[in-house]
DSSP file (Angstrom, degrees, kcal/mol; ACC not computed):
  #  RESIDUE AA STRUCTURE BP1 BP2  ACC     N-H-->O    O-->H-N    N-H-->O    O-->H-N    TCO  KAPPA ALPHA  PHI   PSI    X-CA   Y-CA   Z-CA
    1    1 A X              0   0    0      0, 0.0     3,-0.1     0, 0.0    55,-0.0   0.000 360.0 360.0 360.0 -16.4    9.3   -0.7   14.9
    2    2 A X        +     0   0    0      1,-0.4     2,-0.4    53,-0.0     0, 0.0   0.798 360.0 130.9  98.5  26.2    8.4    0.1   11.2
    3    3 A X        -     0   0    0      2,-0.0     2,-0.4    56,-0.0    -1,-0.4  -0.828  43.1-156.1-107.7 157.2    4.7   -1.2   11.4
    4    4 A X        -     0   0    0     -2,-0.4     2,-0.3     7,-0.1    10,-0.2  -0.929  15.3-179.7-125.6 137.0    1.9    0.7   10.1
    5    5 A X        -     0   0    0     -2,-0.4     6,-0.2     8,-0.1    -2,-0.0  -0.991  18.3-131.3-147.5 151.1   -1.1   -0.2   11.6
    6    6 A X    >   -     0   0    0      4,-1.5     3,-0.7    -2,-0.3     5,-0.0  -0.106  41.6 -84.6 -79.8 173.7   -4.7    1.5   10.7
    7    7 A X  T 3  S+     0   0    0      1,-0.2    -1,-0.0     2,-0.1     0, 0.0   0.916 128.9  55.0 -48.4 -58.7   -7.5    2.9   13.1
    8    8 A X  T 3  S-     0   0    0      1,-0.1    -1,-0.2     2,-0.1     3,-0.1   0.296 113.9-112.4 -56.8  -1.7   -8.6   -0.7   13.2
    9    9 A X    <   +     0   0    0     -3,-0.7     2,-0.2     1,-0.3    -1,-0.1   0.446  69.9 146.3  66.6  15.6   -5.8   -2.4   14.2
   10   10 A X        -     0   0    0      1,-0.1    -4,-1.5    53,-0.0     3,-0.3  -0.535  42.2-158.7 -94.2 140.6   -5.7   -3.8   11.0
   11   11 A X     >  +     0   0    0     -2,-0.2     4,-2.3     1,-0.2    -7,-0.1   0.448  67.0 106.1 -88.0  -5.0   -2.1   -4.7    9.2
   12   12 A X  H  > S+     0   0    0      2,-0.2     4,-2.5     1,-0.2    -1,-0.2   0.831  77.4  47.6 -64.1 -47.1   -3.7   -4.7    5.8
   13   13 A X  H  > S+     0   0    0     -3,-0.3     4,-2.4     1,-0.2     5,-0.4   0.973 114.0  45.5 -46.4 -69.1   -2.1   -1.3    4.9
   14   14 A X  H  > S+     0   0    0     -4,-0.3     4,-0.6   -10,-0.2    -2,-0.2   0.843 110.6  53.2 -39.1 -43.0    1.4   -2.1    6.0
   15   15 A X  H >X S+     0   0    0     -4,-2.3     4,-3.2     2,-0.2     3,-3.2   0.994 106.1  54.5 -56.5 -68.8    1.3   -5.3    4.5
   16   16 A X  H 3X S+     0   0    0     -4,-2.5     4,-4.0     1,-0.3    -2,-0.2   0.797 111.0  45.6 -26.9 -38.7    0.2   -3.6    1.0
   17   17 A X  H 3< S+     0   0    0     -4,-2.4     4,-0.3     1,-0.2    -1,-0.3   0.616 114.1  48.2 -99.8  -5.8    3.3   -1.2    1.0
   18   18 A X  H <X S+     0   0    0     -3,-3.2     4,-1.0    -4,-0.6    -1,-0.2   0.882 101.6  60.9 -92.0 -27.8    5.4   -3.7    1.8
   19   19 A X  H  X S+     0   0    0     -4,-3.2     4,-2.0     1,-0.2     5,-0.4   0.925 107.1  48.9 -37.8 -51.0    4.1   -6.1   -0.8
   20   20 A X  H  < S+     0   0    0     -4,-4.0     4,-0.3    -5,-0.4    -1,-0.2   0.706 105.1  59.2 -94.1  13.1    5.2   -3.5   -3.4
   21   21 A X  H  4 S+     0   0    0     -4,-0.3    -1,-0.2    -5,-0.1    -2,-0.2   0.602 109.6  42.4 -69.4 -21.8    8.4   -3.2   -1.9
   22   22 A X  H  < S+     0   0    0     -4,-1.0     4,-0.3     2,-0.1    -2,-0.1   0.940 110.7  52.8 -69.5 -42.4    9.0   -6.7   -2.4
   23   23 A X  S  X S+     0   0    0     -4,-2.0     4,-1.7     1,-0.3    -2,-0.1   0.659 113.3  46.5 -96.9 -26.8    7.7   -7.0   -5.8
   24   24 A X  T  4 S+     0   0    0     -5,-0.4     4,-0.5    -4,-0.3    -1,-0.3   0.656 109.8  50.7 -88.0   4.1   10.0   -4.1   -6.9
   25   25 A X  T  4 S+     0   0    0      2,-0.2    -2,-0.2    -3,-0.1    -1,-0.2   0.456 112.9  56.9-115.5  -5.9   13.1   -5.4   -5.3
   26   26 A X  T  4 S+     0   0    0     -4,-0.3    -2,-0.2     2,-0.2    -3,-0.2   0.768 104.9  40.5 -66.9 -63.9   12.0   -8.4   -7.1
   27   27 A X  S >X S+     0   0    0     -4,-1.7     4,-1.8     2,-0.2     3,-0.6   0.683 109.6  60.6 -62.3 -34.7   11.8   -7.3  -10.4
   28   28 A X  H 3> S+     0   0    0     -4,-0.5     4,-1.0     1,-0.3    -2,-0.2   0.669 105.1  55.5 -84.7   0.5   15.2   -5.2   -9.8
   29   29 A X  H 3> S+     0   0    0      2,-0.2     4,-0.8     3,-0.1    -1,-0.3   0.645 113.1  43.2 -92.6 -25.2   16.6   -9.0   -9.0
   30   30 A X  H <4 S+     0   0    0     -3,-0.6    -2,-0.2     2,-0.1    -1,-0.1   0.913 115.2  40.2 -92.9 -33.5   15.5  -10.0  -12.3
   31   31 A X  H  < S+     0   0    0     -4,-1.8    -2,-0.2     1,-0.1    -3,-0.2   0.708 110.7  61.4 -85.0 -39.3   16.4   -7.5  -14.3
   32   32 A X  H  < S+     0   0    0     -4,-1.0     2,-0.5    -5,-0.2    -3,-0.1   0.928  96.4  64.6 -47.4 -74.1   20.1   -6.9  -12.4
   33   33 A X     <  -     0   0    0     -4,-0.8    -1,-0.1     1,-0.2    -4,-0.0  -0.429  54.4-173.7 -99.5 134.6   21.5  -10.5  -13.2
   34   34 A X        +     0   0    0     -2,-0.5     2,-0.2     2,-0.1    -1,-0.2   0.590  66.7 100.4 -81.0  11.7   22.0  -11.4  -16.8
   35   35 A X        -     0   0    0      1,-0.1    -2,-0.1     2,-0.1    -3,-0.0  -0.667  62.3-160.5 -71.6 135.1   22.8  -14.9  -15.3
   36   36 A X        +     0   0    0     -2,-0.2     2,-1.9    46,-0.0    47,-0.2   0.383  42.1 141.5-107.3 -10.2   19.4  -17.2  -15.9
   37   37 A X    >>  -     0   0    0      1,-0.1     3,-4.1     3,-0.1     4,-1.0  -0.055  45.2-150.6 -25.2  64.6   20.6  -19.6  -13.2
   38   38 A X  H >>>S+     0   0    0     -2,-1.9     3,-3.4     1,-0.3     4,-2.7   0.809  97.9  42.1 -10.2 -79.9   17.1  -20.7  -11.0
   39   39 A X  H 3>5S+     0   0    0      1,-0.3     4,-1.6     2,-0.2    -1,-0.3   0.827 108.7  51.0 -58.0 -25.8   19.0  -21.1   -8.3
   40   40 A X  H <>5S+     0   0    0     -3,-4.1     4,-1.9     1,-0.2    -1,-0.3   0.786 113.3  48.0 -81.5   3.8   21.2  -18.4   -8.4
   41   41 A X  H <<5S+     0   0    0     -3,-3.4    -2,-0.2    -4,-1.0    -1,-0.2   0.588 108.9  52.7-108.6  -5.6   18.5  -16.0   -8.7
   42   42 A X  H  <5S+     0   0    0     -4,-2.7     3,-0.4    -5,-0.4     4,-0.2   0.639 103.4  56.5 -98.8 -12.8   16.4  -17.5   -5.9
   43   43 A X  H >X<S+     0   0    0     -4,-1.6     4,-2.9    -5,-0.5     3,-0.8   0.941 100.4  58.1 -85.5 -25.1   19.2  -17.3   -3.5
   44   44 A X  H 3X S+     0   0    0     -4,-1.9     4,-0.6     1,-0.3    -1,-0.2   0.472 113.2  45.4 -74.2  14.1   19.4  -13.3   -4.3
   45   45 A X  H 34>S+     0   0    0     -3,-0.4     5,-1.0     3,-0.2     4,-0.3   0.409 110.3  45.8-102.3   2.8   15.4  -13.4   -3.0
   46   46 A X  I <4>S+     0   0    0     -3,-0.8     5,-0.7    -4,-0.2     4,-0.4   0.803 122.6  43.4 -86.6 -53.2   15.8  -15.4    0.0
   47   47 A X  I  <5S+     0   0    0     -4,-2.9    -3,-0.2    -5,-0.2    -2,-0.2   0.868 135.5   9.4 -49.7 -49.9   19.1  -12.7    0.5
   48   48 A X  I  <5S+     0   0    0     -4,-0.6     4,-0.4    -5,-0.2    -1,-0.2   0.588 133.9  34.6-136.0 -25.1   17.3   -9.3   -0.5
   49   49 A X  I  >5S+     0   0    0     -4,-0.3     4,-1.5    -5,-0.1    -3,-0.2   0.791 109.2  56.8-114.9 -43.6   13.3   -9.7   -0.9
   50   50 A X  I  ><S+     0   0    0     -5,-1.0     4,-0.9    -4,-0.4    -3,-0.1   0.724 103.6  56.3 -87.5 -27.2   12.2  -12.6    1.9
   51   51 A X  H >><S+     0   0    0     -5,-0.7     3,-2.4     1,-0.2     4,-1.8   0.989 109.7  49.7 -56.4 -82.4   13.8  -10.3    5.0
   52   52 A X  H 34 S+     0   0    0     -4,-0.4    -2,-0.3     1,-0.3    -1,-0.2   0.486 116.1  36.7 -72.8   4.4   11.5   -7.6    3.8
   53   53 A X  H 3< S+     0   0    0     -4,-1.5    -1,-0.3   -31,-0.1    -2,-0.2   0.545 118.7  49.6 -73.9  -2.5    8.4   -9.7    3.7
   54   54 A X  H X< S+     0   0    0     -3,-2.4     3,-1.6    -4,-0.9     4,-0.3   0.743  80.5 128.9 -89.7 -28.1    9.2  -11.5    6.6
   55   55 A X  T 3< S-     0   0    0     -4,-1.8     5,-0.0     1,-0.2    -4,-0.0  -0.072  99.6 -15.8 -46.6 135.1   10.2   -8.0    9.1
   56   56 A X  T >> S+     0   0    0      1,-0.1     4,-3.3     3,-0.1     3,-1.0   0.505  87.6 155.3  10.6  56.3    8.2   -8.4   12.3
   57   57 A X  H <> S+     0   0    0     -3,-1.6     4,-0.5     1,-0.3    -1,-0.1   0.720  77.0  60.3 -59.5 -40.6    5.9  -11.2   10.4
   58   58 A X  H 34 S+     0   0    0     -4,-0.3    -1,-0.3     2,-0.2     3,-0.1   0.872 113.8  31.1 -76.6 -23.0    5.4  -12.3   14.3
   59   59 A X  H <4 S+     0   0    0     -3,-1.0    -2,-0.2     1,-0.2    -1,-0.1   0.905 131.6  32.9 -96.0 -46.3    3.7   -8.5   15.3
   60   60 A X  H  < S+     0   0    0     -4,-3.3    -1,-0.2    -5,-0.0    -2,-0.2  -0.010  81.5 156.1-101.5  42.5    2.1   -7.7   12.2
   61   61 A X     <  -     0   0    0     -4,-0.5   -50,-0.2    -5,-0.1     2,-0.1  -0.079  49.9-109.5 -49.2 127.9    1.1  -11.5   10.9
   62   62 A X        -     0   0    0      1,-0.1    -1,-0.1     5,-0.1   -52,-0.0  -0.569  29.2-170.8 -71.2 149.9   -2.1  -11.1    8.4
   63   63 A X        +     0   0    0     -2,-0.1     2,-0.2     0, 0.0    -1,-0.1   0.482  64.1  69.6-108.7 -33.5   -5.2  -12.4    9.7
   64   64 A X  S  > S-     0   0    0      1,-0.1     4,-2.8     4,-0.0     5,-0.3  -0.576  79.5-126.8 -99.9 173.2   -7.2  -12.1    6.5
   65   65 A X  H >> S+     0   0    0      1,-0.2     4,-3.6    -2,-0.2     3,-0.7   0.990 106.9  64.5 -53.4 -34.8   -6.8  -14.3    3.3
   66   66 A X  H 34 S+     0   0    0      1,-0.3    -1,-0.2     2,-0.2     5,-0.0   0.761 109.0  34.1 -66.7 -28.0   -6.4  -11.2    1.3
   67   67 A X  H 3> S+     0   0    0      2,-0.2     4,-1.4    -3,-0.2    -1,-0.3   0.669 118.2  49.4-108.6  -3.2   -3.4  -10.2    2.9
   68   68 A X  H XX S+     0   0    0     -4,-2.8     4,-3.2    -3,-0.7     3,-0.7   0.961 110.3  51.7 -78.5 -46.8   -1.9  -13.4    3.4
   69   69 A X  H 3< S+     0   0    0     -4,-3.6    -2,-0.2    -5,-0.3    -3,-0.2   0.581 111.6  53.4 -63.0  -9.1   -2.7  -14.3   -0.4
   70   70 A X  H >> S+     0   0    0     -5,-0.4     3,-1.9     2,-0.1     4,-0.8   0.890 105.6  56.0 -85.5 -37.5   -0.8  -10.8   -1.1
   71   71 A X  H X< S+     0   0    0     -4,-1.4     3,-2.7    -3,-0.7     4,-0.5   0.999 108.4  39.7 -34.7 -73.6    2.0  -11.9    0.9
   72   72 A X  T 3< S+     0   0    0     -4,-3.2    -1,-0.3     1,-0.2    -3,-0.1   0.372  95.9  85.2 -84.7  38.5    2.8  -14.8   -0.8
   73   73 A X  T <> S+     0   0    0     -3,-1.9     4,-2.8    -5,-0.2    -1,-0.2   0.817  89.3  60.7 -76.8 -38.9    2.1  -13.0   -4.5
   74   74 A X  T << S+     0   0    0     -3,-2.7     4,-0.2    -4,-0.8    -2,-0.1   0.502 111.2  29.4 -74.3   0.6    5.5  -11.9   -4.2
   75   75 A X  T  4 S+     0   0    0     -4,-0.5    -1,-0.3     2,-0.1     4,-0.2   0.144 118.8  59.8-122.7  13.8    7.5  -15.4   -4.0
   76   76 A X  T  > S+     0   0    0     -5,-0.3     4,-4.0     3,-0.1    -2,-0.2   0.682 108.0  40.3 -75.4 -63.3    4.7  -16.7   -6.0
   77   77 A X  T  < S+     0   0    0     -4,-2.8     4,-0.2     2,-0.2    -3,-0.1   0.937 113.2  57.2 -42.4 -47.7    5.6  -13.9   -9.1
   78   78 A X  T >> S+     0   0    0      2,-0.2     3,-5.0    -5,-0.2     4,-0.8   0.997 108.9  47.4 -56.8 -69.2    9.4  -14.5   -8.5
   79   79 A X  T 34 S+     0   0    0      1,-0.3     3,-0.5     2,-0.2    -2,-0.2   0.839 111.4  46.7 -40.0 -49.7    8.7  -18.4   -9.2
   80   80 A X  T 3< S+     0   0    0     -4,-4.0    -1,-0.3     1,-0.2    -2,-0.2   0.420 109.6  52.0 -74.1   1.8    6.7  -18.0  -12.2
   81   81 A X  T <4 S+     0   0    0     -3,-5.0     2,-0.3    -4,-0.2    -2,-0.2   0.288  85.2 102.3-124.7  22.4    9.2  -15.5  -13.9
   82   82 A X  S  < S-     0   0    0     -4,-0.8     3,-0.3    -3,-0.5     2,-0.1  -0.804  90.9 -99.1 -73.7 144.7   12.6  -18.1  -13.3
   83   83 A X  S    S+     0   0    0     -2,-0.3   -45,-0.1     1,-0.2    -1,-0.1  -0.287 103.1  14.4   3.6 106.9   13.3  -19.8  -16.7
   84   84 A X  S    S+     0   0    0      1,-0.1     3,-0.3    -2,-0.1    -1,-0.2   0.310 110.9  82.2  90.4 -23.3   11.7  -23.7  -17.0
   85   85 A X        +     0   0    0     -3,-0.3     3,-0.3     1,-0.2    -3,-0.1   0.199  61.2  96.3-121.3  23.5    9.7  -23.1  -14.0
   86   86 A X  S    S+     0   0    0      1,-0.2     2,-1.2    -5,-0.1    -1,-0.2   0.873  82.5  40.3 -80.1 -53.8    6.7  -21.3  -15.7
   87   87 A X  S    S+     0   0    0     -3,-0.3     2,-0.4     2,-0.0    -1,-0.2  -0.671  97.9 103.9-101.8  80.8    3.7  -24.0  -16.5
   88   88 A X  S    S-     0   0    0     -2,-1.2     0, 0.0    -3,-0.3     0, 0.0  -0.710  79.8-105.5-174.7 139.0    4.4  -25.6  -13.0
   89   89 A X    >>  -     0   0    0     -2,-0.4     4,-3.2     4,-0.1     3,-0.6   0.129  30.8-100.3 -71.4 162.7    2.2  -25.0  -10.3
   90   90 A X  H 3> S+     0   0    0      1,-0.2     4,-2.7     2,-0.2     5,-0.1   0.913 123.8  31.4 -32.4 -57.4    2.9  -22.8   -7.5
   91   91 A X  H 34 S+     0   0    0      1,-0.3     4,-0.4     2,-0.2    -1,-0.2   0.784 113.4  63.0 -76.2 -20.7    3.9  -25.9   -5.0
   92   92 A X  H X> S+     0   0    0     -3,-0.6     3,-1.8     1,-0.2     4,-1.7   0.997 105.5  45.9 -83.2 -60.7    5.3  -27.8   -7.8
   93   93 A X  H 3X S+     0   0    0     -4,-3.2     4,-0.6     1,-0.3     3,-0.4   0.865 114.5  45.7 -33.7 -52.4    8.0  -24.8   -8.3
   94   94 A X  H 3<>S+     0   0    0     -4,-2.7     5,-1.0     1,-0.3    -1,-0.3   0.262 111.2  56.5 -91.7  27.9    9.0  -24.5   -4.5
   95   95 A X  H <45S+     0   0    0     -3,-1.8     3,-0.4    -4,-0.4    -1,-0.3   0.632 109.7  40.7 -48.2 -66.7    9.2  -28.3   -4.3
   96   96 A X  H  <5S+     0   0    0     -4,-1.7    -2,-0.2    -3,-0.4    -3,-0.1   0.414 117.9  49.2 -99.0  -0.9   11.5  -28.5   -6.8
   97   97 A X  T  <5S-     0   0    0     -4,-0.6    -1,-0.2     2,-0.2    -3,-0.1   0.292 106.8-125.4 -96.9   4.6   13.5  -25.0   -5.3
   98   98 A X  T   5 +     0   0    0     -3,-0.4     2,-0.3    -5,-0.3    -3,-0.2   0.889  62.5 142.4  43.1  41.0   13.3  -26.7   -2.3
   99   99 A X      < -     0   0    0     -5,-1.0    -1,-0.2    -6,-0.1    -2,-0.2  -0.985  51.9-127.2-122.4 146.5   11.5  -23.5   -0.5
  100  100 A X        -     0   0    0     -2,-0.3     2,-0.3     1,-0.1     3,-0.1   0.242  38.3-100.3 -80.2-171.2    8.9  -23.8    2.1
  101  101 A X     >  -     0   0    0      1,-0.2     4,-1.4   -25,-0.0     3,-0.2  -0.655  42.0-115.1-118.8 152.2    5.4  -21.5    1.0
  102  102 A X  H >> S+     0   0    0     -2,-0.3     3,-1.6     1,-0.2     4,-0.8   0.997 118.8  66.2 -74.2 -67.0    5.8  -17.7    3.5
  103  103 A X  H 3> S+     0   0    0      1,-0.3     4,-2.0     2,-0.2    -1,-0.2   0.546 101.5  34.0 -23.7 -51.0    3.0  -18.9    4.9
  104  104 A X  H 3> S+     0   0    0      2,-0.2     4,-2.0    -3,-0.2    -1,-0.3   0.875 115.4  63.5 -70.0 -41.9    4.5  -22.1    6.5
  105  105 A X  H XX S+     0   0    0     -3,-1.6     3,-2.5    -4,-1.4     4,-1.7   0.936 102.3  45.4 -23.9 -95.4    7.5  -19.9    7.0
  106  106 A X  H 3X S+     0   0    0     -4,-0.8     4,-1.8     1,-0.3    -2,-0.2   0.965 114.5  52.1 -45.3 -76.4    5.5  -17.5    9.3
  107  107 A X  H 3X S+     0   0    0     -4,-2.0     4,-1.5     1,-0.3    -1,-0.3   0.927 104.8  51.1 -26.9 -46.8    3.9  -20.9   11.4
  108  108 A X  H <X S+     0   0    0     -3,-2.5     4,-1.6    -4,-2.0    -1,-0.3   0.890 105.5  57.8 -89.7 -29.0    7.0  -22.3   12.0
  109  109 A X  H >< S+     0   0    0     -4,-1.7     3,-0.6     2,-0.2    -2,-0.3   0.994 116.2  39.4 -24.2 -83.8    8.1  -18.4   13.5
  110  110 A X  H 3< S+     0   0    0     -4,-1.8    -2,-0.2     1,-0.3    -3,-0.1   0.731 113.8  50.7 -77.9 -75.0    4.9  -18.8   16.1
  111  111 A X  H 3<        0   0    0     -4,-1.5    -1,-0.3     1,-0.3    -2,-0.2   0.647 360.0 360.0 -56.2 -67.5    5.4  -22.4   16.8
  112  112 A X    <<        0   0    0     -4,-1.6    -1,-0.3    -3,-0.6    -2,-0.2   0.548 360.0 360.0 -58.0 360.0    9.4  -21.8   17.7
């Protein structure tokens, strides 16, 4: 299924290598379009970066802060390095991109 899971049952490793898959697929989204367009550059991370941090979110969900607060480092980083959207706060940014926090993301998965 593409999970890595430790001796412990713990997801924290899998999460880590997927974080810096994100975070590079991330950069390569920034770096790719010479267009500075917020929006167009947040719909190629919903398209190409939020699949892989969301794959099988529901088996291997973090349980500690540490790996939830890695999670959402990588739509956090993306947010702060769009144009205009730099001295506004985490929530303030995805408020005004009109995208939910992974976290909530991942909730509204178990709930459904």
């Amino acid at each position: 299924m593409g999970i890595t899971v430790t001796n412990d049952l713990s997801p924290s490793h899998h999460i880590a290598v997927i974080v810096a898959q994100a975070h590079k697929r991330a950069g390569a989204i920034l770096r790719a379009f010479s267009s500075r367009d917020i929006y167009l550059l947040m719909r190629a991370f919903l398209v190409y970066v939020r699949p892989v941090v969301e794959y099988n979110s529901i088996i291997g969900s973090p349980a500690t802060i540490r790996d939830i607060d890695s999670l959402e480092s990588v739509q956090r980083r993306f947010t702060m390095r769009l144009p205009g959207l730099k001295n506004l706060t985490y929530y303030d940014r995805l408020e005004r991109l009109n995208v939910p926090t992974l976290e909530m993301r991942r909730l509204r998965a178990d709930l459904l």
